[in-house]
Structures are given as C-alpha cells and as structure tokens.
TIKOL-200494 format. One record per residue: y, z, x of N, C-alpha, C, O, CB in turn. Coordinates in pm, whole numbers, padded with zeros to 5 digits, always signed. Glycine has a CB too. Layout:
TIKOL-200494
YZXYZXYZXYZXYZX;...
//
This chain:
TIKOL-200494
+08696-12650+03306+08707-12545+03207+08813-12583+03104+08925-12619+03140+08740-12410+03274;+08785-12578+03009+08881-12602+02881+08992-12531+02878+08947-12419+02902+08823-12573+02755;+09132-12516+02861+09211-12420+02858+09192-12354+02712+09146-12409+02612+09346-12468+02894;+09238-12222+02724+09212-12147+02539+09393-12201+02528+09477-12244+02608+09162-11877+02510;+09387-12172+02397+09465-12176+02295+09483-12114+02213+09395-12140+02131+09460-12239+02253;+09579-12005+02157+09576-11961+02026+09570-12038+01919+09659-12123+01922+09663-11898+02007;+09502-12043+01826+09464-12125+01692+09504-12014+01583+09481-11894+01602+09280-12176+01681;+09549-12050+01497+09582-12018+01332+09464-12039+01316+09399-12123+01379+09688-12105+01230;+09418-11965+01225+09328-11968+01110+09329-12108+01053+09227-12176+01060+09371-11863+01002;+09413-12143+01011+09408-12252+00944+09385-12377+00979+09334-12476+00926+09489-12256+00898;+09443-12345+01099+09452-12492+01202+09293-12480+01252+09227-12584+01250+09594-12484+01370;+09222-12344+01299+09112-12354+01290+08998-12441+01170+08914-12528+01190+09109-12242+01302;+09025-12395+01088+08928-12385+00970+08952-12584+00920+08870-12653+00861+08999-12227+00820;+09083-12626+00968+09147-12782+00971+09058-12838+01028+08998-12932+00975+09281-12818+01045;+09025-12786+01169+08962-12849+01259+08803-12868+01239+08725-12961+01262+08996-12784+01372;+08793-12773+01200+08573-12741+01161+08620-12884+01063+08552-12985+01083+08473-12509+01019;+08722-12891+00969+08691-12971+00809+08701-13132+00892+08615-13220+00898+08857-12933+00640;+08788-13131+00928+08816-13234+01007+08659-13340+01081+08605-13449+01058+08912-13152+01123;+08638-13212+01184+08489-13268+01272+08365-13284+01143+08247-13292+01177+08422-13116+01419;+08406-13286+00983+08278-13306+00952+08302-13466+00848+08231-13527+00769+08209-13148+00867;+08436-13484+00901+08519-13625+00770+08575-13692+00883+08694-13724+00878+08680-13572+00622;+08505-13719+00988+08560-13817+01069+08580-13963+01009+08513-13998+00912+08476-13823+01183;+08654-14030+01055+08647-14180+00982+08559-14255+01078+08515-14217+01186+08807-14266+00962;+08539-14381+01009+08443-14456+01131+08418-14518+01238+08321-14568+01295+08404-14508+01119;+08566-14497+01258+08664-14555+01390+08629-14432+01480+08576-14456+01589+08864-14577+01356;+08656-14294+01444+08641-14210+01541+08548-14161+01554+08531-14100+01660+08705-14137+01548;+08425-14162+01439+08278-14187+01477+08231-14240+01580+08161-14178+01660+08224-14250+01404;+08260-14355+01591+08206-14471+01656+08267-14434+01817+08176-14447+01900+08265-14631+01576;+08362-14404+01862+08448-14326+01988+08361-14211+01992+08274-14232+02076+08627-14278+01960;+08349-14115+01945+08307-13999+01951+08170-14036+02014+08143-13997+02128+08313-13923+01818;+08087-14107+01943+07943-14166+01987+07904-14231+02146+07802-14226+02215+07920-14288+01886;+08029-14287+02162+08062-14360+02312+08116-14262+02394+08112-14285+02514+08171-14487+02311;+08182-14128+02345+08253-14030+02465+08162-13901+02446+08164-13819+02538+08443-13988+02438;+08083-13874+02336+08023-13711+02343+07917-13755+02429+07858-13856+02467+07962-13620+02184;+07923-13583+02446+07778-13558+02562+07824-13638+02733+07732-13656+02813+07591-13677+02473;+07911-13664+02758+07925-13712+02894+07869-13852+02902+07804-13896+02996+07854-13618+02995;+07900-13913+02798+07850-14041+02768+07931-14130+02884+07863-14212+02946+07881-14085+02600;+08058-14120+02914+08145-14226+02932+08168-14150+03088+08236-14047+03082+08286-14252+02806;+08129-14180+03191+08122-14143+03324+08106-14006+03345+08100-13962+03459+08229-14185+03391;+08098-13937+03254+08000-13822+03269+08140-13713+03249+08128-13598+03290+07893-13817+03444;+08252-13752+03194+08363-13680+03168+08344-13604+03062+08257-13652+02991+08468-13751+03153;+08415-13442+02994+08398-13372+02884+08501-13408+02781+08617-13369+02796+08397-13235+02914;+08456-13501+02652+08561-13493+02549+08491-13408+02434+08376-13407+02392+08613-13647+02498;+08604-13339+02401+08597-13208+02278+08666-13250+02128+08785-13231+02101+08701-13054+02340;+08574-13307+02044+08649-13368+01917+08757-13300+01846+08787-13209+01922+08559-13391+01817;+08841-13291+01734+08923-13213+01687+08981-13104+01740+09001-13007+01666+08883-13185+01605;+09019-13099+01880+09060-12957+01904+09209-12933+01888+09296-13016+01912+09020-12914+02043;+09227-12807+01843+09392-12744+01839+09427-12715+01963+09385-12634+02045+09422-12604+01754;+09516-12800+01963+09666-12802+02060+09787-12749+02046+09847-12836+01983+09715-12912+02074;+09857-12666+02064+09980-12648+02043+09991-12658+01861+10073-12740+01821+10066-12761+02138;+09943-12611+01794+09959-12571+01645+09940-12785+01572+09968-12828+01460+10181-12457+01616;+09887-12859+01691+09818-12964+01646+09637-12975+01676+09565-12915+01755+09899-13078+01709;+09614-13068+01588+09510-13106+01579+09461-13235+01625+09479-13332+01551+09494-13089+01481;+09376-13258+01791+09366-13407+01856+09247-13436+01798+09157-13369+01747+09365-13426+02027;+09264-13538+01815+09097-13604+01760+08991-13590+01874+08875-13552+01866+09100-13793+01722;+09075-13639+02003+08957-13637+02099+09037-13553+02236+09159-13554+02222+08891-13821+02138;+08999-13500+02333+09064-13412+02495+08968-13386+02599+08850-13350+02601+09125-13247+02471;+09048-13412+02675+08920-13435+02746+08992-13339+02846+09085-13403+02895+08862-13603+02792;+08986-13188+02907+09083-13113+02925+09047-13110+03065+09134-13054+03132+09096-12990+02842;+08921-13161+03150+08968-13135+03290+09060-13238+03342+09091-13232+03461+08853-13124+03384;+09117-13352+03254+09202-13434+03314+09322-13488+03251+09393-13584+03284+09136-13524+03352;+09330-13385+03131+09412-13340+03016+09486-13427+02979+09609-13432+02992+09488-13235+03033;+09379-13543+02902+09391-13646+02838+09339-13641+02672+09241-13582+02625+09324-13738+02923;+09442-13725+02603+09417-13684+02431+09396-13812+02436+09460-13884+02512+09540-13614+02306;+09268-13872+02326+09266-13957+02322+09303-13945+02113+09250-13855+02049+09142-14008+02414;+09386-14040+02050+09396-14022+01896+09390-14152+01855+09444-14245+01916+09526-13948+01836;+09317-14163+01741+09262-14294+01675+09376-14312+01543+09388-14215+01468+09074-14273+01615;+09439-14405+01523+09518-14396+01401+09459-14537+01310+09401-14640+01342+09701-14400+01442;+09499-14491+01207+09491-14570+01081+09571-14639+01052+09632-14662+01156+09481-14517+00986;+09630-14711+00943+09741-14808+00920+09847-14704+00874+09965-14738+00875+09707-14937+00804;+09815-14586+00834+09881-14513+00788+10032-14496+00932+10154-14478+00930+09771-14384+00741;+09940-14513+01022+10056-14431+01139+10155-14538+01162+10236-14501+01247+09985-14380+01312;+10172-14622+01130+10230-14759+01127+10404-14710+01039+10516-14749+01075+10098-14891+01017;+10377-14630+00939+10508-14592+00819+10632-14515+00942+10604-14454+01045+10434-14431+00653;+10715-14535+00907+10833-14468+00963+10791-14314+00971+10787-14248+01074+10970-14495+00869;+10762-14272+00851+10765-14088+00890+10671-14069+00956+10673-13959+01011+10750-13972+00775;+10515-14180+00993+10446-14131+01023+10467-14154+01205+10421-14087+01297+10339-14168+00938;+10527-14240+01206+10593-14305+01362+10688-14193+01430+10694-14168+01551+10707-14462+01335;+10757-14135+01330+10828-14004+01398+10757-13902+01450+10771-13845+01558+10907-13935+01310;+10670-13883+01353+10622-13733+01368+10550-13768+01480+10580-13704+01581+10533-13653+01241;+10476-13839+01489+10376-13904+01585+10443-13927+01771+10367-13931+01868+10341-14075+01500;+10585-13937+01778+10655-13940+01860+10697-13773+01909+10687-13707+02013+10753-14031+01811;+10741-13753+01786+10747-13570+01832+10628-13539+01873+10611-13550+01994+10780-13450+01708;+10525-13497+01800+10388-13485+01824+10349-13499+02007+10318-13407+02083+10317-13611+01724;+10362-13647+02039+10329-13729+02155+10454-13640+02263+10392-13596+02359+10354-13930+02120;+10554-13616+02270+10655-13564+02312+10605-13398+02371+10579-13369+02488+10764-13577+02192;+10601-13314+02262+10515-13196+02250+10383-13161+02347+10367-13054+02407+10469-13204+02117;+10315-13245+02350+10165-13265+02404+10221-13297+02556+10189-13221+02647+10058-13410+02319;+10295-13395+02577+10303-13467+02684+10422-13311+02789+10396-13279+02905+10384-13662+02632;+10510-13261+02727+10528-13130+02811+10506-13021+02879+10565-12959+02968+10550-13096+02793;+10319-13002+02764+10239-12928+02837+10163-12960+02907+10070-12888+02944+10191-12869+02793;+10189-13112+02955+10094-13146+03066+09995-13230+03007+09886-13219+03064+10027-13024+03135;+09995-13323+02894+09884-13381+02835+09925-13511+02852+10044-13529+02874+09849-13341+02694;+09844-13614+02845+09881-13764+02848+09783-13806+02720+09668-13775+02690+09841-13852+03013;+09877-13886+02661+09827-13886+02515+09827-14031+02503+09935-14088+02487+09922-13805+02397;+09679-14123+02510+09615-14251+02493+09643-14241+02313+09634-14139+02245+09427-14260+02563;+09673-14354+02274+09685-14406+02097+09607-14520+02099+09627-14604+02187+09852-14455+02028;+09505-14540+02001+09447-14669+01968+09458-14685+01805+09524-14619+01724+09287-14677+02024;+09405-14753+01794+09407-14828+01631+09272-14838+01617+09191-14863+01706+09484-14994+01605;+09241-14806+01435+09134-14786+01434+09002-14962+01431+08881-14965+01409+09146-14679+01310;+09105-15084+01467+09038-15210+01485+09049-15257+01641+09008-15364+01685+09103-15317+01384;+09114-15154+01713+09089-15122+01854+08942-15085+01870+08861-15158+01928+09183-15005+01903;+08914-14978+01821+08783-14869+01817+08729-15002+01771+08697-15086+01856+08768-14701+01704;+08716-15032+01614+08604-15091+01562+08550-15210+01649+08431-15233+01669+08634-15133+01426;+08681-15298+01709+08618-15420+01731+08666-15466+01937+08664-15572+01998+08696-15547+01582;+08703-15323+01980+08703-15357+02133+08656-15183+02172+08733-15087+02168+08890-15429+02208;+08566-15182+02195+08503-15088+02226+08533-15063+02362+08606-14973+02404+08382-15103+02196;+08464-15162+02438+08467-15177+02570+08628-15175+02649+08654-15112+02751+08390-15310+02588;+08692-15232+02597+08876-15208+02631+08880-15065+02607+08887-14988+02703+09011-15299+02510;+08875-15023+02492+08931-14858+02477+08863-14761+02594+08934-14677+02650+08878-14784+02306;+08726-14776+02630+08674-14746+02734+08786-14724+02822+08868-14634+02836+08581-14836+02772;+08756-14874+02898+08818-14896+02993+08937-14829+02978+08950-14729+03049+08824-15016+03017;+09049-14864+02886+09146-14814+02916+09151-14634+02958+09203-14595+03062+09217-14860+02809;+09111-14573+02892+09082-14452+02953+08998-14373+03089+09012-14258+03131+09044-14420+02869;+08922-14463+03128+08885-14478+03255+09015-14491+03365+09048-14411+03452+08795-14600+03253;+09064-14597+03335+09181-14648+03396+09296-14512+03401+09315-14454+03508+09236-14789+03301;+09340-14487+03325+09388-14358+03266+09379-14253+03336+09473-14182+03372+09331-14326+03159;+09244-14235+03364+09210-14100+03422+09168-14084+03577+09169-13992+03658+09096-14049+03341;+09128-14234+03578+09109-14288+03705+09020-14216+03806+09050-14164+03913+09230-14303+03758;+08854-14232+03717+08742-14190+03788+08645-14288+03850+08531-14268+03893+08675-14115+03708;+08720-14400+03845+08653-14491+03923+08591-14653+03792+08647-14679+03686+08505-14375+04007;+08495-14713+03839+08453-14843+03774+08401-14809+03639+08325-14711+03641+08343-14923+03858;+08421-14864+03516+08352-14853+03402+08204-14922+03400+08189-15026+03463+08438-14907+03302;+08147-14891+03363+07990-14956+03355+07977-15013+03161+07873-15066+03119+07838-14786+03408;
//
C-alpha cells in the first residue's frame, strides 16, 4: 500500500506537469520499472514526498529511485540534493541516484542495482 501524503496544490499540479515532460533518461527507466516490469515490484513516477517531488518510489520497500542530469553536478545543485537525500532518508526512504548516461547506456546495472537494493532476489 502506498503511504498518503499531504500534497500542496502546487506540488500536486508539479507533479501531473512533470509525469507529462519526462526526459529520456527517465522515460526509458520508467519503461523498464512501470507496470511491475522489473520483478514484479510497484514504482509510482513523480510522486510528492515530504513537500518534494521523486521521479520514481517504489513504497512497499520505500525506495526512491532519481535520475539526474549534468545539471546536479553544480554546487547548489549538490547541496540541495544532499539536504533533499537527508530529508527522505529520515522518513525511512533509501534514496538510489543515477545519471542520466547511467539510464541511457547501462540499463541492465541500474536494474540490478536496485534489485540489489531492495533485495528481492536474482535479476533476469
């Protein structure tokens, strides 16, 4: 069961805009984890967290999975991203980071690594 969350309006309405401007990195993840694709586990794209927005959660084993860009690489974006990761990780979340030439060009690792992660057994 998913836990609820209070959502803002905004952070709502973030999230709908969000799930329709995915980039192609988290396309391409999303394609390999929706529908119980990836050992038959539930990931929920864009959902609000704690007045954030994950890309991917997979909440019966309350794992975030977030795809970054080169952007996350900048100092302010390395902070916030640490607070952020800090935040998540108090309420009980374990928060996986990939890169979006992780996604594009090791598919099968990012898998795995979250398999591993969650630890439901052999990746196929």
């Amino acid at each position: 069961m998913t836990p609820h969350f209070d959502v803002a309006p905004a952070n709502r309405h973030n999230a709908r805009r969000m799930r329709k401007a995915m980039t192609d990195a988290e396309l391409k993840l999303w394609n390999e984890i929706r529908a119980h694709r990836l050992m038959g586990l539930s990931f929920r794209r864009q959902l609000p967290i704690a007045g954030y927005i994950v890309d991917f959660a997979c909440a019966e084993h309350r794992i975030i999975v977030e795809v970054d860009g080169a952007q996350h690489n900048e100092d302010e974006a390395l902070r916030y991203d640490v607070q952020r990761t800090a935040v998540l990780n108090e309420l009980g979340w374990t928060v996986l980071r990939f890169g979006n030439d992780d996604v594009l060009k090791d598919m099968n690792g990012v898998c795995e690594t979250i398999i591993r992660t969650i630890g439901v057994g052999a990746f196929q």
